[in-house]
Structure formats: C-alpha cells, structure tokens
VEXSEZA-33396 format. One record per residue (C-alpha): x, y, z. Coordinates in pm, whole numbers, plus 32768, in hexadecimal, padded with zeros to 4 digits. Layout:
BEGIN
XYZ ...
// end
This chain:
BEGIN
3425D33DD139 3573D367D116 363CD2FCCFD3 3709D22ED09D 379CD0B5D040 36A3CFB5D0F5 36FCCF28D20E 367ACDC1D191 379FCDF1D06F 38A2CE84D18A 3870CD08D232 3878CC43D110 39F7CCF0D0A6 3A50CCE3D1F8 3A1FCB5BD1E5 3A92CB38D0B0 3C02CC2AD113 3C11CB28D223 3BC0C9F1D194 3D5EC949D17B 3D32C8D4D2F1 3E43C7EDD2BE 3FB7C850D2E8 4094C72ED25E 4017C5EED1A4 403DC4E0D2AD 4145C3D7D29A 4080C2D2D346 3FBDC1AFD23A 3E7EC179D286 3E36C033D1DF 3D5ABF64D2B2 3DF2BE17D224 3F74BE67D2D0 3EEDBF02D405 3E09BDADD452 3F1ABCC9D42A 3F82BBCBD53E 40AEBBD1D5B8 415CBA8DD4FC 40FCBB43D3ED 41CFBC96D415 4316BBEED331 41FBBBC7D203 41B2BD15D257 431DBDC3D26F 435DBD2CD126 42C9BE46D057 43B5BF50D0F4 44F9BEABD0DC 446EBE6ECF3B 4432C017CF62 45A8C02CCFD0 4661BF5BCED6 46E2C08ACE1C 4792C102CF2B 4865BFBDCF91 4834BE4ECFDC 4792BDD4D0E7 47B3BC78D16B 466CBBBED1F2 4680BA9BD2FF 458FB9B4D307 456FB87ED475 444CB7B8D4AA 442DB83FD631 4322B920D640 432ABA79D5F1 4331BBB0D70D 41D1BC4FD6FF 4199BDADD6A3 41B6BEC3D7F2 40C8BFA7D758 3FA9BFAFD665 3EE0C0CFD5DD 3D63C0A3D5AF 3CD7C050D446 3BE2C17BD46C 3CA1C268D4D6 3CAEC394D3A8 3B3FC329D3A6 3AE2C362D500 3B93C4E0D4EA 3AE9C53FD3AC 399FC4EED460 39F2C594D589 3A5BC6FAD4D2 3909C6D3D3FB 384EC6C3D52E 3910C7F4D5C2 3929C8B5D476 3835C87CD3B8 3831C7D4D238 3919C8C0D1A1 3A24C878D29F 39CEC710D2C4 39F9C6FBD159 3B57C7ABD13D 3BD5C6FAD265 3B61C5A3D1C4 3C05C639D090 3D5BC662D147 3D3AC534D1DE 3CF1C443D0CF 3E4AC51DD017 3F32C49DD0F0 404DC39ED083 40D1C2AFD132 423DC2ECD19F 4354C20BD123 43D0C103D236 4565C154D2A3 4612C013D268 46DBBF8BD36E 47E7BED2D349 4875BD9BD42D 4926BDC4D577 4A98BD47D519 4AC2BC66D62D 49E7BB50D5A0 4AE8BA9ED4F7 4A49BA84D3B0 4AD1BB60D285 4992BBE9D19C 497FBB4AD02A 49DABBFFCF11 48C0BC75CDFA 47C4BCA0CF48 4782BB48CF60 46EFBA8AD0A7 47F7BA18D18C 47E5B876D1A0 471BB7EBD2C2 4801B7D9D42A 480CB65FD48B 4776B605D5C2 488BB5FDD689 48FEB77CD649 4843B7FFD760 491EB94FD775 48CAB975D618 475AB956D641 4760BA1AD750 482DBB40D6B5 4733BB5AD5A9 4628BB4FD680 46AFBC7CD71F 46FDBD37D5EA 458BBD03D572 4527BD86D6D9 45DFBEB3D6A3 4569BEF5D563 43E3BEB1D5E5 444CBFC1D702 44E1C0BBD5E9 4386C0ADD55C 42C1C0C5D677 4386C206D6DA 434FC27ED560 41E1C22DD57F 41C5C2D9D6E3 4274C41FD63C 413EC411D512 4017C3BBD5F3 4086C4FDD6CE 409FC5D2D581 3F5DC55BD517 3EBAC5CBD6A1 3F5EC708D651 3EC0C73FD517 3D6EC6B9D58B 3DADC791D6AD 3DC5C8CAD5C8 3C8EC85DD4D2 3BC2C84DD633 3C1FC9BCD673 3BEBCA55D533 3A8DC99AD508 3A51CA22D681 3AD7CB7BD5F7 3A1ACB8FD4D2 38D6CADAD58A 38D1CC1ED64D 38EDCD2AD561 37E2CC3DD49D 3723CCACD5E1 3772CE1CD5F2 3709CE2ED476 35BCCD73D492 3572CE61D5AD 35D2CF78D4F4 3520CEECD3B3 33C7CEBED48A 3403D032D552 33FFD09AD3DD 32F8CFDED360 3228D058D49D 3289D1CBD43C 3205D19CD2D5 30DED101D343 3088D20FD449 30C2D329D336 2FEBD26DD231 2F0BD298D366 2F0FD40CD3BD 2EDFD44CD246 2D9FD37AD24D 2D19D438D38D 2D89D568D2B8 2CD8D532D1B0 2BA4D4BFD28B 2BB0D606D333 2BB5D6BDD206 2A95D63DD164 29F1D65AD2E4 2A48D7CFD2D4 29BDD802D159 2895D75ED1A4 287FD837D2BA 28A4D98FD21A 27B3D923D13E 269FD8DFD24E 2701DA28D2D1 269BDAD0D190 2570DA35D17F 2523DABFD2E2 2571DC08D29A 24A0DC1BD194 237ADB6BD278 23E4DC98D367 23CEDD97D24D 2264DD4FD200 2209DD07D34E 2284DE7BD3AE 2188DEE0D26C 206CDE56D348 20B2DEEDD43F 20A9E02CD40B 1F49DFCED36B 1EDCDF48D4C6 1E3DE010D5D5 1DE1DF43D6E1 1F5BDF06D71D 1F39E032D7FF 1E33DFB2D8E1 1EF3DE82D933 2047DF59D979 1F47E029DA42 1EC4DEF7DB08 204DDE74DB30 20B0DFC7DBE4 1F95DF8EDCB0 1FECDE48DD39 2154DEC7DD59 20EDDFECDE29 204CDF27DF12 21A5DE17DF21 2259DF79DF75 2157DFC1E079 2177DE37E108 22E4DE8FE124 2306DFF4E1D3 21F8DF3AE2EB 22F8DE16E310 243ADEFDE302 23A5DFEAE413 235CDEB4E4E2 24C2DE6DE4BC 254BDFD0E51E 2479DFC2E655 252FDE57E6A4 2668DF15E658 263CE00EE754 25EDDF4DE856 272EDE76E812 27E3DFD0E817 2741E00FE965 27D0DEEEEA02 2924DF27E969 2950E042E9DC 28D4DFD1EB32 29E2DE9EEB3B 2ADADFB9EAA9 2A79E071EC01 2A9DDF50ECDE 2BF7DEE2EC32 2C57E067EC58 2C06E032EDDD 2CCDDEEAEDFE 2DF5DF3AED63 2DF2E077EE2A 2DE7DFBFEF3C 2ED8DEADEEDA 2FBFE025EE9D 2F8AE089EFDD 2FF7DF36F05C 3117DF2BEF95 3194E093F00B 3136E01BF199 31CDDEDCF154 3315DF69F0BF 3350E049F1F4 3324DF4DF2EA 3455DE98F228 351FDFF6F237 34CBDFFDF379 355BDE86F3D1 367FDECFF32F 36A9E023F3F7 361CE19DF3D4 37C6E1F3F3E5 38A2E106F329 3A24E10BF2F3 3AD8E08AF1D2 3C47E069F1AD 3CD8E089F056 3E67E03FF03A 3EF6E0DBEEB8 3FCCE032EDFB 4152E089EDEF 4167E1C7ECA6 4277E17AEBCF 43C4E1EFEC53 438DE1B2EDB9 446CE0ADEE82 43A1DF74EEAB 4326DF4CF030 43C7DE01F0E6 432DDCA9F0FC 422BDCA4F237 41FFDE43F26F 4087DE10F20D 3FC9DCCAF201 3E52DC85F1A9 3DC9DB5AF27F 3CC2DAB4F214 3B61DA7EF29E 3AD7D959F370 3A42D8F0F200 3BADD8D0F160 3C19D986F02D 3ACCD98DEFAC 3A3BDA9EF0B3 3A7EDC06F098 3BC5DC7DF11D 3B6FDD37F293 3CD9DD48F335 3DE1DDD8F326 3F6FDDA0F3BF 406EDECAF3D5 41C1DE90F43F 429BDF6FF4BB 43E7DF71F507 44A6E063F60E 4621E0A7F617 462EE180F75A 457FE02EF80D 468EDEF8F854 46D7DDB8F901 47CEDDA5FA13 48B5DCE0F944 48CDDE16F889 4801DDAAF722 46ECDE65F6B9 457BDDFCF757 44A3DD0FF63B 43A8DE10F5AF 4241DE44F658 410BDDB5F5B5 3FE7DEB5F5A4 3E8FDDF5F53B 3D84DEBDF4FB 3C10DE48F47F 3B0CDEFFF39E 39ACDEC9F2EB 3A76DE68F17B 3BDDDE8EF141 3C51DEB5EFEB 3DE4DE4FEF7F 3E92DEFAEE8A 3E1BDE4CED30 3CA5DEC6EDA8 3C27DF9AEC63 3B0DE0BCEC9B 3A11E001EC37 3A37DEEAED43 3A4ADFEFEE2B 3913E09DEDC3 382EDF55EDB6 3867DF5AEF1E 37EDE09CEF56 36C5E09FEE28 35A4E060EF11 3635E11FF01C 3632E254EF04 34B3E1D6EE9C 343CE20BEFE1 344BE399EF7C 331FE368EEAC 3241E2DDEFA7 3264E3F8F077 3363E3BEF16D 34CCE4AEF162 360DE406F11E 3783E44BF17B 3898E3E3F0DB 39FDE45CF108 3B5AE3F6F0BE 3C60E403F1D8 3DDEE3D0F1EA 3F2AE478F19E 3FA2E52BF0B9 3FC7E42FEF40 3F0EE325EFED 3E1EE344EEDB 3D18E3F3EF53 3CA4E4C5EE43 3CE5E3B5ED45 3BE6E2DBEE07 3AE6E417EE0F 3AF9E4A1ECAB 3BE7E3B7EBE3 3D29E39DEB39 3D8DE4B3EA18 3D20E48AE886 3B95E40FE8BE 3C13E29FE891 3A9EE222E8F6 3B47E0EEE9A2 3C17E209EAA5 3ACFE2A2EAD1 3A92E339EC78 398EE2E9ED61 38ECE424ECEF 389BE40CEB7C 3849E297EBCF 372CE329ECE2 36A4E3F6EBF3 365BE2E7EAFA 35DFE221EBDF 34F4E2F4EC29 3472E35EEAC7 3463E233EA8B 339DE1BCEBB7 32C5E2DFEB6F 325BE29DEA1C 3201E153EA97 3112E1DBEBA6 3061E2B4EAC0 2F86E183EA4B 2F22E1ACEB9E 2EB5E30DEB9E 2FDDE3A8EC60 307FE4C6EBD5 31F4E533EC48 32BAE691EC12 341DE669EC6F 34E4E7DCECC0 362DE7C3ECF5 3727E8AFEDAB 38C2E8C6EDD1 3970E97DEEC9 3ABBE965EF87 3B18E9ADF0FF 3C7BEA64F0F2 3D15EAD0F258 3B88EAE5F2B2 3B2AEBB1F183 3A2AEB38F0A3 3A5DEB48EF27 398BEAF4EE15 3A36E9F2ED1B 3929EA35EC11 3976EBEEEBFD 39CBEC07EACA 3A4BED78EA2E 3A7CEE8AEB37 3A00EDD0EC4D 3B09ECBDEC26 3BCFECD4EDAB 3B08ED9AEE30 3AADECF7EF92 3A64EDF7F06D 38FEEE32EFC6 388FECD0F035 3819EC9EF18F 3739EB59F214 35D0EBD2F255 347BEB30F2BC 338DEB32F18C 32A0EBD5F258 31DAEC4BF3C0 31BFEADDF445 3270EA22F335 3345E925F3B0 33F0E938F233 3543E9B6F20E 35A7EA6CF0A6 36BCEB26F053 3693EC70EFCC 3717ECF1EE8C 3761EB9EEE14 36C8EB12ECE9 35D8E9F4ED17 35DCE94DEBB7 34BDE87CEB33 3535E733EA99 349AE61DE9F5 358AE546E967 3701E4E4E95F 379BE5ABE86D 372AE6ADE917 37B4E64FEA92 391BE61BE9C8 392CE77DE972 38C5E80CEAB1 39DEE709EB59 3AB0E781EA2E 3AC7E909EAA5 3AC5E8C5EC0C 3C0CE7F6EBB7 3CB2E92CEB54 3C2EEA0EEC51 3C84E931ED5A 3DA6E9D2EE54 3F00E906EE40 404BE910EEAE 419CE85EEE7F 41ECE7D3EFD9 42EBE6D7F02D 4215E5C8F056 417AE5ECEEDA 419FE6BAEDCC 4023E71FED7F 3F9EE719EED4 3E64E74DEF01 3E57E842F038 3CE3E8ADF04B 3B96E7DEF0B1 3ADBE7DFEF76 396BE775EF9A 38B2E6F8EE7D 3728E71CEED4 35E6E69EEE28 349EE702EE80 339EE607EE29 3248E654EE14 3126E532EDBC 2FACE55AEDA8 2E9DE46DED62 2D75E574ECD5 2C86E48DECB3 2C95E3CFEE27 2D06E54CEE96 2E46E4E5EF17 2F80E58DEF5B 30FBE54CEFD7 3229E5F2EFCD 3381E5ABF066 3506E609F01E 3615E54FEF8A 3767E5D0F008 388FE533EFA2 39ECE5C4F024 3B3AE5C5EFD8 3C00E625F10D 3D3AE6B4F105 3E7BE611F148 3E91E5B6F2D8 4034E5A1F33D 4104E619F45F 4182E78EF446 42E8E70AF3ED 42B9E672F2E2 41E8E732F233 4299E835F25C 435DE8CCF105 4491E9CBF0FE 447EEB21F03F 43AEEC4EF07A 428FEBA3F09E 42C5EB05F1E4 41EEEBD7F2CB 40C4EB8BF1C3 40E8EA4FF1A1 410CEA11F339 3FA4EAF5F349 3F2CE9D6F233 3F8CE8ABF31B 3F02E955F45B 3D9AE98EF3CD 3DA6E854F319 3E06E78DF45C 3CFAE88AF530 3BD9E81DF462 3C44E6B6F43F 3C43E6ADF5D2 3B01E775F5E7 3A6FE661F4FF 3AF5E548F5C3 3A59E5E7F6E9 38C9E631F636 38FAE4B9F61D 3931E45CF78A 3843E54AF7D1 371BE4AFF6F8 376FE326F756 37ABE3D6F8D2 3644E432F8D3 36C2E5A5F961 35C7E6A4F975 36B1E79BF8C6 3751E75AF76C 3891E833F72B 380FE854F5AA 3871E9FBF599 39D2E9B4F615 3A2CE967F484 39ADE9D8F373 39BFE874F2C0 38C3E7E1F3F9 3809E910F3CE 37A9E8BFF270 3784E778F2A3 3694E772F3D9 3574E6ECF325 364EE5B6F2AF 36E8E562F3DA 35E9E57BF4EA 34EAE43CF570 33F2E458F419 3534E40CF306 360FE2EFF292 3799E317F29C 3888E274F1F4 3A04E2C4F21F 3B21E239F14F 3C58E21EF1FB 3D6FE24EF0E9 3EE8E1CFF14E 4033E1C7F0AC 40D4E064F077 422FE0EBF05C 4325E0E8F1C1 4392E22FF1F6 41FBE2A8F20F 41C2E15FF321 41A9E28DF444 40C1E340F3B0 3FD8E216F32B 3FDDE190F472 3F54E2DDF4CE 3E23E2CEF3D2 3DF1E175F448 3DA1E1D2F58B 3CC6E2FCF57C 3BEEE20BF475 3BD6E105F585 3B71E1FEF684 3A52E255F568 39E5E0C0F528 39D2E0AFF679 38B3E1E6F6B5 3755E18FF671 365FE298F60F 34D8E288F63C 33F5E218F546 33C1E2C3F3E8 328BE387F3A0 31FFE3EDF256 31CDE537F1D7 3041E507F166 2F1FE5F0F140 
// end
C-alpha cells in the first residue's frame, strides 16, 4: 500500500477547513416572545430600543388610547431553527453542528431610533420623558403621531426585509458548501471502498499464492515418490522375461491393424480412380462445350462485323496545333443522331465559301453547305483511345481467322500518321492505332490460351516510295536500299504475297512492337513541303501475320493484319515547294496521287462485282490484295483539317470516303485449315 495520508482523515480536515459556514453574525433577534406579539402590543415592544438608544439623544414617546397600527411584517419564531435542521440534513452532523453553532452566535442588531415628524405640533420633553397625553379633541395631533409611528413600523420592516435576505444568502451559501462537500464525501467513500476492494483482492492473490505453493510442494514431493516407484519398477524389469512375449503378441495384433488398413486404403484408391475417371470425362465434355460456345462466339462476332459492314469509313477531324488561326464559327458542325446527344456522332457539315461566285446585287453568294454521313464521326477533342474502342473488335476479328484492313486517308497534316502510330515521346495516353492493336491482341491471346489456342504474331514494315518498296526495319547497310525488294507469291499456287528481302520479325509483346515502330520512324522517307513541314510522302504499311493453332482439336487459322498509313492526298499546286527539288517533289505527288486513284478504283471494282480487279496497277493494291478482296474486313479513316484555307482539299477527302461508305463488298471468309 502506499504510505499515503488516508482518505477517511483527508474528509474529516476537509470538513473541519470548512466548517465557518456562516459569513456575518445576523442582525435579526430571534426571541420567540417579541416576534409573537399582537399588534396593540408593538409600543410595549419598541420600548426596549428607544431604552438601547438613550446614549445617543432623547427621544420623546407618545402615548393615545386609539388603537395601535399593526405590524406589516413578522418573521417566524422558528426560523434559525428550521435552517440549522435543514443544513444537518444536507450536510451531515458536522455541518449541522457548525451551522447551529453560527446560528445560535448571532446578536441581535440595535433598533435605529427615529425621531418625530416636526409637523405634529408637539415639542419633545426634555430628560427623554413621555410627551403628555393629546386631548380628545386634537385629532391632527393624534393623527400626526400615528403617522410618525407608521413610519417608524415601515423603517423596520425595510430593516428587517434587508436581514431576512442576508440570512437567505447565507443559508443559501451553507446549502452549497454542504452540497459541495456532500459530493466530495461521495468521491472519497468511493475512492475509500475502490481501495478497500484493492486490499482485499491482494490479501486474496496472496492466499491463492500461498495455496498454490503448498499445491506445488506437495506436488514435487509425490513426484519423488514416483520416481523412485519408477526406479524399482525399472529393477524388475529387467528381472522379467515374459515382458517379451507380450510385446511379441502386441506387434502381432498391430500387424494385423496395419494389414486392416492397407485393405481399406486400397479400397479407397480404387474409389479414387474411378472419381478421376469421371473428372476427367466432365473435364472432356466442358473442353467440348466451351469449344463450342468459342466457336460461337468467333461466328457470332462476324455476323456483327458483318452488320456493321465488311468496308467501313470513319471520319476523324484534328484539333487546331498551337499557332494556327482559329477556323470561323459554322465551317464544320457535328449534328447529332436521331437519339440526341447521347448517340454517337455520324455527320458531318462543311461549309464553304466562294469569292469568284456572287449575287446580282453585286455581294458575295452565302457559302455552300456540304453534308456528308459516315459509320462514326469523331470531333476534334476525340483522344486515341476513343478512337480505337471503335475499331477493337474490328482488329479481334484477325485472330479468328479472317484478314483485316485498316488505313488512314486525307491530306497532308490532317493527322494521319498521328492516328496510325501516335504522337512523339511514348506518352502512353498519345499512343496510335497500332501499338494499341498489338496489345489487344496479346492480350486477347493470353486469354485464349486457357482454351488451348496458341498464337505467333510476325510482324513486317515497309514503305511504298514513287512505287518502290523499302523496308523500314533494314537496319546497317541495307538501310534505303529499295530496289532489292520486289512483291512475290510465297509459292507455286500460293495465293500469299511476301516481300522479299524484308525482315519478317517475330514479336510477342509490346515493348517489343515499340522498337520495331521506333526504327521504322526514322527510316521512313520525308520531305518539307508547303503544306507541312515533316510530311510524310511514302505509303508505309505496317503488317502482322497471325498464326493460331489448336493442337489438341488439330486446328489451324491464319490471317493478316495490315494497317496503313497513306501518304498525304492534295492537288499538285499546293503541294508543290520551290528550290531544286521541285521536279522530285512533283514525281512524289504524281505517284502518290496514281496509287491513291488506283486504290479508289480496286474498291469500285470489288463492291462493282467486276470480273477483273486492277490490283497490279500499284504497288500499294498489289500488296494489299489479300486485305482488300471479298474474304477481308476494311476499315478506312478519313483524316481532315479543321482550319479554312485546307476547306478545298477536305472537301476532297470527304468525297472519295463517301464514294467508299457507299461500296459494299461480299461476305468475309476465314482463313481455316
């Protein structure tokens, strides 16, 4: 315990510090015999006060036979004795006691004489003596002193108000400090019995100590008694021999539990296999659904591609580059679809304005509204990957087997290789519709691999330059060297078309495809033009080979991914740059424009249903023959500028993509052995 002052002690000088409850003696007697007198008796009873008050002057005393004013206010007899008993309730008998104490202290507080209002008429004796008796007739007289004695009656009253509210206040007071100290009385029992509990729990736990130690004695000494029993017992048996026939007799019986067990365990294996049995043959028959819900799937998903169109056309508008003038209110507008806002944008409205054109009032003609309509239209704030979820199942159709097309088309800085391969600095957000293929397809890949497919992607790079093929992956002393490349059948009867001395690089996942796009980006022919700085003035095209097999079903499919980036398409005046390089660059427009129109034309051709396809009349057809014809899916993005001064030329790109939405090819086949 600690050596502490008890708390019993703490309470008893805490009481004891407090025990002067009362602040001032009170002023007001307390004698029962003045407070019960009647009222013709309060003269007899003012007497002793004005005999209290001689030494300070005289006084003069009037005596009538009317009867005398009664008294305004009285204080109870028992009133100091009605307090004390309260606070002793409240307090306790300490408290009660010092408040009873204070109480039964107090002196009674001198009277104030008054003296006589002057206007009764009647001087005051000399030596204090009673005034004679007014006759009967001096009404005024009696009258004055009866209002003199009123006033003094009220002087007292008001002096007796003023104690009884001193004594409230001090009663008032005691009740708080005996509420005060009540409570701590409280908080110390409390504390006193949390105490006394703690005590009594320790005196406790040492008595369950103790217990346990004599538990734990007796205890050691039982176990030395066995080990002594255990000692001799070990003597006899050593002496024993038939011990060992009853060990021999226990291994016995135990051999035969063993036996018991291996019976019952080998019953158990052979439940086991047949439980394996028809696991694996539900395994089989899940194998064979899901195959089938594949197979589904892959039929299901072309049928879709097909509904939506085995040649689509997208038109994608950039977004004004910093330092370009901003276009005029109205030159492009987006209407929505019949489903509001909330459907995909399909239209498109190009204005045009022409200053050779006029009214015959002589001011200029209002400009001409050009509306043009599409499979998906996508406005300036569109980023790549919007665009690409449009085209993500379109670019999935690849692994099931069936080839797929996709090229960019438009003028030169209508974005066309941004769209295809992506902005500069790898910023994954500016990524192309390239790198975003390939992931799409690793990734669908590893997912079908649960399946039992396997897929080997090889990818080539090569660029058509005035209808010379180079290879955009040459690296070393091979690097511009086109003439060596030439389009050729892979063999007698092969209807598929490689270039040769190309490389044909395997890839199998991203980082890989960036470094390939990487070095084709630097190998790729451009020139500074009017029309953009960095134009791009070849057709690159960006092939994948896909290959998928299914070993154990013995399946096989194959099909091409081509995805183009076409070179710029303008008039031969504007493209057009001054310098010694004219002649080149007017040989650059004049192929570009050549294969551009041959292109146009393979696509009449197919939705024409013509018996001959003018594929060999370009070299970018040529190549992609197996991508364009009846068995393939094409997509082609229409890329325009939003600025004015390029309105001729969009309008241009505009219509050669609606001649394209408007061609329908026949249906898709897949490539499947």
């Amino acid at each position: 315990m600690d050596p502490q002052k008890s708390p019993l002690l703490e309470v008893k000088g805490n009481i004891e510090l407090k025990r002067p409850l009362i602040k001032a003696p009170s002023r007001l007697p307390l004698s029962g015999s003045t407070l019960k007198r009647r009222p013709d008796q309060m003269e007899d009873g003012l007497e002793p006060e004005k005999k209290r008050t001689r030494g300070l002057g005289a006084t003069t005393r009037i005596t009538t036979s009317h009867p005398r004013v009664p008294s305004l206010t009285t204080v109870p007899q028992t009133q100091g004795q009605t307090t004390a008993q309260k606070v002793s309730k409240k307090t306790g008998p300490r408290c009660s006691t010092a408040i009873a104490t204070g109480l039964k202290n107090q002196k009674p507080v001198p009277a104030v004489p008054v003296q006589k209002s002057g206007t009764s008429g009647v001087p005051p004796m000399a030596g204090g003596k009673k005034p004679s008796k007014r006759p009967a007739w001096d009404l005024k007289g009696q009258l004055c002193d009866r209002n003199a004695e009123l006033k003094r009656c009220r002087e007292r009253t008001q002096t007796l108000d003023q104690e009884n509210q001193q004594l409230q206040d001090q009663l008032r007071d005691a009740q708080q400090q005996a509420k005060a100290l009540g409570t701590e009385r409280k908080t110390l029992e409390g504390h006193l019995a949390k105490v006394q509990a703690q005590a009594e729990q320790g005196q406790q736990e040492l008595k369950n100590l103790r217990a346990c130690v004599l538990e734990l004695e007796e205890r050691l000494s039982t176990q030395e008694g066995l080990v002594q029993e255990l000692q001799k017992k070990q003597v006899e048996l050593q002496e024993e021999r038939r011990g060992l026939t009853s060990q021999l007799e226990e291994k016995e019986r135990r051999l035969q539990t063993s036996e018991a067990a291996l019976s019952s365990s080998r019953a158990e294996v052979a439940s086991l296999r047949q439980e394996t049995v028809a696991q694996a043959a539900l395994l089989t028959e899940r194998e064979e659904r899901l195959h089938g819900l594949e197979m589904e799937r892959r039929r299901l998903h072309n049928q879709l591609q097909e509904l939506k169109g085995n040649i689509r056309v997208f038109c994608r508008v950039r977004p004004v580059l910093p330092g370009e003038p901003t276009p005029p209110p109205g030159l492009l507008l987006f209407p929505s679809g019949p489903g509001g806002p909330s459907d995909p944008l399909t239209r498109l409205s190009l204005s045009r304005s022409d200053e050779r054109r006029g009214t015959l009032s002589g001011a200029p003609a209002p400009p001409t509204r050009h509306d043009f309509s599409f499979d998906r239209v996508f406005p300036p704030g569109s980023g790549q990957d919007e665009v690409f979820e449009e085209i993500a199942m379109l670019v999935q159709s690849a692994l099931d087997g069936y080839p797929v097309c996709i090229f960019a088309y438009g003028q030169t800085g209508s974005g066309k290789t941004f769209t295809m391969e992506g902005g500069p600095g790898g910023d994954p957000q500016l990524a192309g519709l390239i790198p975003r293929a390939l992931r799409h397809l690793f990734s669908v890949a590893q997912e079908l691999s649960g399946q039992g497919w396997t897929y080997s992607f090889v990818a080539s790079y090569v660029e058509i330059y005035n209808e010379t093929v180079r290879d955009l992956l040459a690296t070393g002393t091979r690097k511009g060297q086109g003439g060596e490349c030439e389009i050729r059948r892979a063999g007698p009867g092969s209807e598929e078309l490689t270039v040769t001395n190309a490389r044909y690089v395997p890839v199998s996942c991203e980082k890989e495809v960036e470094a390939l796009l990487h070095l084709a980006r630097q190998n790729r022919a451009v020139a500074r033009t009017a029309q953009n700085e960095r134009s791009s003035r070849s057709h690159s095209v960006f092939q994948l080979q896909i290959s998928g097999e299914h070993s154990s079903r013995g399946l096989q499919c194959g099909a091409p991914l081509s995805l183009v980036d076409l070179a710029g398409s303008e008039r031969l005046d504007p493209g057009l740059a001054l310098g010694p390089g004219e002649r080149e660059r007017l040989r650059e427009t004049q192929a570009i424009n050549s294969s551009l129109s041959t292109l146009g034309l393979v696509i009449m051709a197919l939705s024409n249903k013509e018996s001959h396809v003018p594929y060999r009349n370009s070299k970018l057809t040529y190549l992609l023959q197996n991508s364009l014809g009846g068995s393939a899916k094409m997509l082609m993005f229409v890329n325009i500028s939003p600025l004015e001064e390029n309105v001729s030329e969009s309008l241009n790109s505009l219509r050669f993509a609606s001649k394209v939405n408007q061609c329908v090819i026949g249906t898709a086949q897949a490539n499947r052995k």
